[in-house]
C-alpha positions as CSV (number, residue, x, y, z in Angstrom):
1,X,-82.5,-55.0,-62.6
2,X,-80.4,-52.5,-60.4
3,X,-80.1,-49.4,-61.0
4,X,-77.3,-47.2,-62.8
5,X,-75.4,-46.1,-59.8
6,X,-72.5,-44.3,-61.8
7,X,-71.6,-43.1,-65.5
8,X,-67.8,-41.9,-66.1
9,X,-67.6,-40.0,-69.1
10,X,-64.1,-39.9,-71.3
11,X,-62.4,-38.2,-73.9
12,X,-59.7,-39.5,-75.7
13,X,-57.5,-38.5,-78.8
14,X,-56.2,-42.2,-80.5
15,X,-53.5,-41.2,-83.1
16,X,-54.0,-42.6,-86.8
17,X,-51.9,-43.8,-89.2
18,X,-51.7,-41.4,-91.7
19,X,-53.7,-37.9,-92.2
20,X,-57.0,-38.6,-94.0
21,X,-58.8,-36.2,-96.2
22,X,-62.3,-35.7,-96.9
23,X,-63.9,-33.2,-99.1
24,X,-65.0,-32.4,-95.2
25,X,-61.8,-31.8,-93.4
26,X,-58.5,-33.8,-93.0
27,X,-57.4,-35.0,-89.5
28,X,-54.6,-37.2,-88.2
29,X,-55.9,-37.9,-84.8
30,X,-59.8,-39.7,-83.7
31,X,-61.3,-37.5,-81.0
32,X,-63.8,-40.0,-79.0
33,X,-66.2,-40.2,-76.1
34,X,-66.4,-43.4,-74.1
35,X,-68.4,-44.2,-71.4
36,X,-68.6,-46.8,-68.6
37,X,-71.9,-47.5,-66.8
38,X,-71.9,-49.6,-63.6
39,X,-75.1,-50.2,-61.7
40,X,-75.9,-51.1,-58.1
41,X,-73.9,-54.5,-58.3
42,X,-70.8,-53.2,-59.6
43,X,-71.5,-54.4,-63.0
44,X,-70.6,-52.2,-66.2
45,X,-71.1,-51.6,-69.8
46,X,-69.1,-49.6,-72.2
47,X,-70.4,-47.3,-75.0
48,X,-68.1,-45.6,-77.6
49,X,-68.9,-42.7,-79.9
50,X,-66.7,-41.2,-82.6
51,X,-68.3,-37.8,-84.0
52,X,-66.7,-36.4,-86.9
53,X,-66.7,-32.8,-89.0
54,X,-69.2,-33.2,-91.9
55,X,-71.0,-36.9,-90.2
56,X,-71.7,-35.4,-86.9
57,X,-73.9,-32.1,-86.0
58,X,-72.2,-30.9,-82.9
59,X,-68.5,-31.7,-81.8
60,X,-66.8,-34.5,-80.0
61,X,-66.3,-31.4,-77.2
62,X,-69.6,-30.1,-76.9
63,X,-71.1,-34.1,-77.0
64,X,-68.8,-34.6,-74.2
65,X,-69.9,-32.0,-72.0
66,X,-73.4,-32.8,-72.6
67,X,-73.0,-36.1,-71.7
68,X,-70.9,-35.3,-68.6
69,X,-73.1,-32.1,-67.5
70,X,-76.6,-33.4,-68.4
71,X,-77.2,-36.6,-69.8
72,X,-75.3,-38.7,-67.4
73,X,-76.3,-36.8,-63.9
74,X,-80.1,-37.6,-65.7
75,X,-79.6,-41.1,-65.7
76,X,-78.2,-42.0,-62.2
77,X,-80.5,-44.7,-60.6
78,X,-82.5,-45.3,-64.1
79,X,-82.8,-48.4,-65.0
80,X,-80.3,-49.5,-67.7
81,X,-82.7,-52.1,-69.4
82,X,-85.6,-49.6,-70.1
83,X,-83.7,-47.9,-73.5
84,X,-87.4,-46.4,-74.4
85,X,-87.3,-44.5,-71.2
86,X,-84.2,-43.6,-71.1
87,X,-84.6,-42.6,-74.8
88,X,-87.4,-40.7,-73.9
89,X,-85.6,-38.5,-70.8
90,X,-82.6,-38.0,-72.7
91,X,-84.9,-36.2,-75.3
92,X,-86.4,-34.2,-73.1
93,X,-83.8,-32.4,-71.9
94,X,-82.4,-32.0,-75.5
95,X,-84.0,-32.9,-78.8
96,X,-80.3,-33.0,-81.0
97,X,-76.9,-35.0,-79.5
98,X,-78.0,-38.3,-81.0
99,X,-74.0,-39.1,-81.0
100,X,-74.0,-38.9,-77.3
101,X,-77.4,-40.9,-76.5
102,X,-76.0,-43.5,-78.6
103,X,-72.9,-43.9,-76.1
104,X,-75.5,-43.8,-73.5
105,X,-77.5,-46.7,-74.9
106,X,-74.8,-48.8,-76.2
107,X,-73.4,-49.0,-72.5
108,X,-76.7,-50.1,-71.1
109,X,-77.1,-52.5,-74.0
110,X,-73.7,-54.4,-73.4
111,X,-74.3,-53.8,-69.6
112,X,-77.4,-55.7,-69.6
113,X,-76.1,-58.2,-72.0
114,X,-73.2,-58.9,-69.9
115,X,-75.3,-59.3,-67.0
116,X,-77.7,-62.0,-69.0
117,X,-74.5,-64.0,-70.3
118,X,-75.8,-63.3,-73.5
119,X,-74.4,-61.0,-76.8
120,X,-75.8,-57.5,-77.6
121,X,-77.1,-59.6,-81.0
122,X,-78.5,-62.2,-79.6
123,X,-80.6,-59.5,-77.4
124,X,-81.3,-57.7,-81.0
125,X,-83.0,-60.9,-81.9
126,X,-80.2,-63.1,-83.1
127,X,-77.7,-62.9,-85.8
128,X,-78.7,-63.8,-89.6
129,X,-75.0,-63.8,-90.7
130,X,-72.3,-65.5,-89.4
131,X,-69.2,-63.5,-90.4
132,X,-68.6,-59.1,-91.5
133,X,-67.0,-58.3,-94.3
134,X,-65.5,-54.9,-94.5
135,X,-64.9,-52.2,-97.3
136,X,-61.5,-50.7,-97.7
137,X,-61.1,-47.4,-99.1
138,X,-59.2,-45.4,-101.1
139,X,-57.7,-41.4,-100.8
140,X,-58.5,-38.6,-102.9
141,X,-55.0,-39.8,-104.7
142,X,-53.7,-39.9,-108.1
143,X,-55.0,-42.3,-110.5
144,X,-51.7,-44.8,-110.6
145,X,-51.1,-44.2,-107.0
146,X,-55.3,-45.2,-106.1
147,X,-55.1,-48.0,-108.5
148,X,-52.0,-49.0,-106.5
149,X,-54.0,-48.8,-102.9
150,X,-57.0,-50.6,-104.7
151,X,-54.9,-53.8,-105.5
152,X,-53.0,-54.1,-102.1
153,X,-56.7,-54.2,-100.4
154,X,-58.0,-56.9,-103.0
155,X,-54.5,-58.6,-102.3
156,X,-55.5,-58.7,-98.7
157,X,-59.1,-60.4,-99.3
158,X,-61.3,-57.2,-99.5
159,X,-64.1,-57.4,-102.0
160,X,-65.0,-54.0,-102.1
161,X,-63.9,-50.5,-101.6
162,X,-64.2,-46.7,-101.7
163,X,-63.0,-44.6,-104.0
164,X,-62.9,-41.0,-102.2
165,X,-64.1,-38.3,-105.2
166,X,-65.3,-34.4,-104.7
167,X,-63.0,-32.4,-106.1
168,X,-62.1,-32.2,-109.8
169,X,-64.4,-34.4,-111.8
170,X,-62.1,-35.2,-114.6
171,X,-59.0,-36.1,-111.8
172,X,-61.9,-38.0,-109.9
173,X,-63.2,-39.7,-113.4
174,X,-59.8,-40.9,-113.8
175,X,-58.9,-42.5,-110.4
176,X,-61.7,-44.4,-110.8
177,X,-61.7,-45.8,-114.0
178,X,-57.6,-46.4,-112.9
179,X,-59.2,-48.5,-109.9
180,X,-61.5,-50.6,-112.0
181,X,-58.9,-51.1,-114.7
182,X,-56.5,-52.4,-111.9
183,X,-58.7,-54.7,-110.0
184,X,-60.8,-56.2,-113.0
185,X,-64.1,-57.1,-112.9
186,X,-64.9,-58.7,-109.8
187,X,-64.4,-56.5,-107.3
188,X,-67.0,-53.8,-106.2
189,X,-66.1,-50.2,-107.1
190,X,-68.6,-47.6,-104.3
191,X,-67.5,-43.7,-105.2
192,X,-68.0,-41.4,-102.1
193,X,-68.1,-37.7,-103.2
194,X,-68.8,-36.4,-99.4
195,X,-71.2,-33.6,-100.9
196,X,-68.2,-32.2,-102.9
197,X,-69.7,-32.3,-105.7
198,X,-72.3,-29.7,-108.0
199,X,-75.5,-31.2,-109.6
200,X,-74.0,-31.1,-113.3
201,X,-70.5,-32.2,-111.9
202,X,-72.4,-35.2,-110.1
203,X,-74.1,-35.8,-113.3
204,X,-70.9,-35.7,-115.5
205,X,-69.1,-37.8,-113.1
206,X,-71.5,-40.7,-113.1
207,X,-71.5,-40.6,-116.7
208,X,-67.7,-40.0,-117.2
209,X,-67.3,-43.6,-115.2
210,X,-70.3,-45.8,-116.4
211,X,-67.7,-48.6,-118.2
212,X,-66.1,-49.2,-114.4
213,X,-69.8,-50.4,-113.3
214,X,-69.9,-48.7,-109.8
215,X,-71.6,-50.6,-107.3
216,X,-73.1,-47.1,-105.8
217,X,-72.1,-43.3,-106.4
218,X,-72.8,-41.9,-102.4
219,X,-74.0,-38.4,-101.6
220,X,-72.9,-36.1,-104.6
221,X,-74.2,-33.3,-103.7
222,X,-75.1,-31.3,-100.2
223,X,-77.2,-33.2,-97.5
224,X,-80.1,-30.6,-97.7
225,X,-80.5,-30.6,-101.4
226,X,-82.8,-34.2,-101.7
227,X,-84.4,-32.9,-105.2
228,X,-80.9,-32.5,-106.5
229,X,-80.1,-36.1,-105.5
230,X,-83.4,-37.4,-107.0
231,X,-82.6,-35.5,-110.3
232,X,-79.1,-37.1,-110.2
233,X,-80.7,-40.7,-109.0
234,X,-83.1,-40.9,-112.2
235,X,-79.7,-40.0,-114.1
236,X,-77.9,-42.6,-112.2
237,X,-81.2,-45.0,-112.8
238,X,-80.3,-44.6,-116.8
239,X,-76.6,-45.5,-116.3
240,X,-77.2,-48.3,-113.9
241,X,-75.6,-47.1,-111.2
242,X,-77.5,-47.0,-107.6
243,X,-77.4,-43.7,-105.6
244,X,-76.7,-43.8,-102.0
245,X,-77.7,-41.2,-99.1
246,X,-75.3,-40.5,-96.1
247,X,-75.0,-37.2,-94.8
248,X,-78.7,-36.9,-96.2
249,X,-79.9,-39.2,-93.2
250,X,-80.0,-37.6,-90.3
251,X,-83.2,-38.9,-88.2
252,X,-86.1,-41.3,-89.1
253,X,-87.9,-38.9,-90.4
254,X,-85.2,-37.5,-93.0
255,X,-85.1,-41.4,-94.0
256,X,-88.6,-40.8,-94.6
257,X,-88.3,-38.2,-96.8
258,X,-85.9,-39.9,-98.5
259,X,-87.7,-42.6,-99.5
260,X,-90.7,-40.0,-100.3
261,X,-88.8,-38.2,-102.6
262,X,-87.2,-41.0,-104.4
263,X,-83.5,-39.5,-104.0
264,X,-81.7,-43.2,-103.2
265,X,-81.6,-46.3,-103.8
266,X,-79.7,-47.1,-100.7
267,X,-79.2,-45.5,-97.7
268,X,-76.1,-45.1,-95.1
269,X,-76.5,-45.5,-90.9
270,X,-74.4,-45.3,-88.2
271,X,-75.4,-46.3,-84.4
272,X,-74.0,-42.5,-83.0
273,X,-75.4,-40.8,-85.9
274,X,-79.0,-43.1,-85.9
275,X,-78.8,-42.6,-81.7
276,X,-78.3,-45.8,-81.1
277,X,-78.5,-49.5,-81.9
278,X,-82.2,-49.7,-81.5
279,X,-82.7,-46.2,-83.8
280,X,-80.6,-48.0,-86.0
281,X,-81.9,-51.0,-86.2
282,X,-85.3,-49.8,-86.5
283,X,-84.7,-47.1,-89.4
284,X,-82.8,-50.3,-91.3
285,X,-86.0,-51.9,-91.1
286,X,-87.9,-49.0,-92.8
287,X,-85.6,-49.0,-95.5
288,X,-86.3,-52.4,-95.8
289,X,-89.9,-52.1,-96.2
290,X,-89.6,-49.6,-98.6
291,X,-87.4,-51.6,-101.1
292,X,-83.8,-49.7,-100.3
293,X,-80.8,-51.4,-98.9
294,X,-78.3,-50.1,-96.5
295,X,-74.7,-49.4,-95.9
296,X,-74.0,-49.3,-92.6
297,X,-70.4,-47.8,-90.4
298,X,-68.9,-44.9,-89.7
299,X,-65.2,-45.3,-91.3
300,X,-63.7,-43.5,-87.9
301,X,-65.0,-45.6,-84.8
302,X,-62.7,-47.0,-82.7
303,X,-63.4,-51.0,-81.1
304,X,-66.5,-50.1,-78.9
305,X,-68.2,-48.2,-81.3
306,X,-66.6,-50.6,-84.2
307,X,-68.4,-53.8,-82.6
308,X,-71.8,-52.2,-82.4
309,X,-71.8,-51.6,-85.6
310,X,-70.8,-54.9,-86.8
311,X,-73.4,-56.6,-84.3
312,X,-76.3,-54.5,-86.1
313,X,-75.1,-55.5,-89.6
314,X,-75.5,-58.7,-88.6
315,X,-79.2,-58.5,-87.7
316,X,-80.2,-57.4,-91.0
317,X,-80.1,-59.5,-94.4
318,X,-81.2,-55.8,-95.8
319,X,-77.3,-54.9,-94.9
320,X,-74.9,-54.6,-98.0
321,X,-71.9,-56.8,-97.7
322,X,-69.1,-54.4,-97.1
323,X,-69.8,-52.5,-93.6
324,X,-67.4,-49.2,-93.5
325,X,-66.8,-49.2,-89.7
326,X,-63.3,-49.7,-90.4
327,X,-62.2,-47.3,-88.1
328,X,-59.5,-49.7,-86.2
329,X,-57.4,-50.0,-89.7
330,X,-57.0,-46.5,-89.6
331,X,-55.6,-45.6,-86.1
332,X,-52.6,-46.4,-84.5
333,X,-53.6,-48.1,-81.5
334,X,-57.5,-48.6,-79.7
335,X,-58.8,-48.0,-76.0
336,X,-59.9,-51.8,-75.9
337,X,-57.9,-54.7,-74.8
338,X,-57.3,-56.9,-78.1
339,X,-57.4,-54.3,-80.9
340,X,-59.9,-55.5,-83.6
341,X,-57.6,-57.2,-86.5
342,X,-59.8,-56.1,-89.8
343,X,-56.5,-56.6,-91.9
344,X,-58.1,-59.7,-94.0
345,X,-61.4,-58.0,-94.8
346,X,-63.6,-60.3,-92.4
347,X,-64.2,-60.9,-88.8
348,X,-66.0,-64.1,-87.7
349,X,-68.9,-62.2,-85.6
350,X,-68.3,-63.2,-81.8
351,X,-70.9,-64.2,-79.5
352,X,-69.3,-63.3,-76.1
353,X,-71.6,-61.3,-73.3
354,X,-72.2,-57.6,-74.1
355,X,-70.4,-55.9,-77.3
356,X,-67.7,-58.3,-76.7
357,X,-64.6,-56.1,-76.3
358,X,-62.6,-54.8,-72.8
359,X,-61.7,-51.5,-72.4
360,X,-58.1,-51.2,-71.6
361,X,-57.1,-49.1,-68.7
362,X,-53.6,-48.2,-69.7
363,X,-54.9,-46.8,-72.8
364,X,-57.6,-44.8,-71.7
365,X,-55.1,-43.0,-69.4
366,X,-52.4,-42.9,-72.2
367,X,-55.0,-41.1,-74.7
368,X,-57.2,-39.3,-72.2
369,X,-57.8,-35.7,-73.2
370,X,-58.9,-32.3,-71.5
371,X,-62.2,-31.0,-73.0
372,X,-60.8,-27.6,-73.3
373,X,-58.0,-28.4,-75.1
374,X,-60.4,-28.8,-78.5
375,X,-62.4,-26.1,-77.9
């Protein structure tokens, strides 16, 4: 295999459709990084990461930089098939930026892939599904108005979607029970809290909503707190509800600890956030062995980072049906040739060479952004 010969590193602002708030922040634009690897032949790959306030430790700007100031320089004349040792130099010269050796990897991946004629799943050791299924969502709205949102997505073919709660329990209580009473029975109900929540307002709100059968209540309460969440699981346990951990799971060994401490019964990746594909993939397999399924997607990606998602869910049976990278529904446009269409709640799962999306080089101009301009 040739060597890396280049890396160009992007940043890009992609518009959405609407402002979307989180008991994090609210935004109306996707800040991204995307980089292009070519090696000695001319042949390239494409990475994609989307970092967000509240999912991701440092900022789209400051993963950026290190990727343009440090990372990539670091790589030049690697070779792109050996992720362990590029893994391994990347954490050498910093222990953190996970988001931005995730870009790094995922270009090498869908290089090498590309190279091979072959799909980045097929190198991940085949697909075990055939088609994704996607969860919709629903704002921090009021009740009529939610229950509204709810039935347009199960109109569309969704199966599932998230409720966004955090704020007042009894407003939050209500727009959920208003969901479930609009969709009926059939349709999965998860509530995402985003850490707004307190221990006893976590605890009333899971009990407050116990006749809308949730499929999972996610992070309640702060990411550090893991014997809160392991209080408010066993609470959860005698409702019937299953607790899920996102912002909680950081690394491997945060998983670990996790699963030591009993505080989920199902846990959330994303490839930036997990540091890759591979991280991913092998943290979903813990899980697995420890008896706790996974969510997986970051609900902000745009179609890079959106596919490598979707070609991980597919590796794993361990995967919940209902993967969140639905990033492409929310903005206005994509930096890839054929924007992904998740507007029917399924994609049949591709098996063209690398991640199986173009970037598009009118687009990547249009949206490109100046790094100092966001700090």
């Amino acid at each position: 295999m040739k060597g890396i010969r280049s890396i160009e590193v992007n940043l890009v602002g992609v518009p959405l459709v609407e402002a979307f708030k989180t008991a994090h922040s609210v935004k109306d634009i996707q800040r991204s990084v995307v980089v292009v690897v070519r090696d000695a032949d001319g042949a390239t790959g494409i990475g994609n990461i989307d970092p967000s306030p509240g999912y991701s430790k440092e900022s789209v700007a400051d993963h950026f930089r290190m990727l343009r100031d440090h990372f990539a320089p670091a790589m030049i004349g690697a070779d792109p098939a050996n992720i362990h040792a590029m893994m391994a130099r990347l954490d050498a010269i910093d222990p953190a930026f996970f988001d931005a050796k995730a870009a790094l990897e995922m270009a090498c991946l869908d290089l090498v892939a590309r190279r091979a004629g072959i799909s980045v799943a097929t190198m991940l050791g085949g697909a075990v599904v055939d088609e994704i299924r996607f969860n919709a969502w629903v704002g921090m709205l009021a009740p009529d108005e939610a229950a509204r949102q709810a039935v347009g997505w199960q109109a569309k073919g969704f199966r599932s979607c998230k409720v966004k709660v955090g704020g007042d329990v009894d407003t939050d209580i209500d727009r959920v029970l208003a969901v479930r009473e609009a969709v009926g029975p059939g349709f999965e109900i998860r509530a995402d809290a985003n850490e707004g929540f307190s221990e006893a307002d976590a605890i009333a709100f899971i009990t407050g909503t116990a006749r809308a059968a949730l499929q999972l209540v996610e992070q309640p309460v702060a990411w550090d707190d893991l014997p809160a969440m392991a209080r408010i699981r066993r609470h959860a346990q005698a409702v019937g509800v299953p607790l899920m951990a996102d912002e909680s799971v950081l690394d491997h060994a945060s998983l670990i600890e996790i699963l030591r401490l009993e505080a989920a019964d199902i846990v959330k990746v994303k490839v930036m956030k997990q540091g890759g594909m591979l991280g991913t993939r092998r943290m979903i397999a813990t899980a697995e062995a420890a008896g706790v399924r996974c969510v997986i997607g970051h609900g902000f990606g745009l179609g890079v980072n959106t596919m490598a998602e979707m070609i991980v869910a597919s590796t794993s049976l361990n995967v919940i049906e209902g993967v969140e990278c639905v990033g492409p529904l929310k903005t206005r446009d994509d930096i890839v040739v054929d924007k992904l269409d998740l507007s029917g709640g399924v994609l049949p799962l591709s098996d063209a060479p690398g991640l199986g999306v173009e970037l598009d080089a009118s687009k990547m101009e249009r949206y490109r952004l100046d790094s100092a301009s966001i700090g």
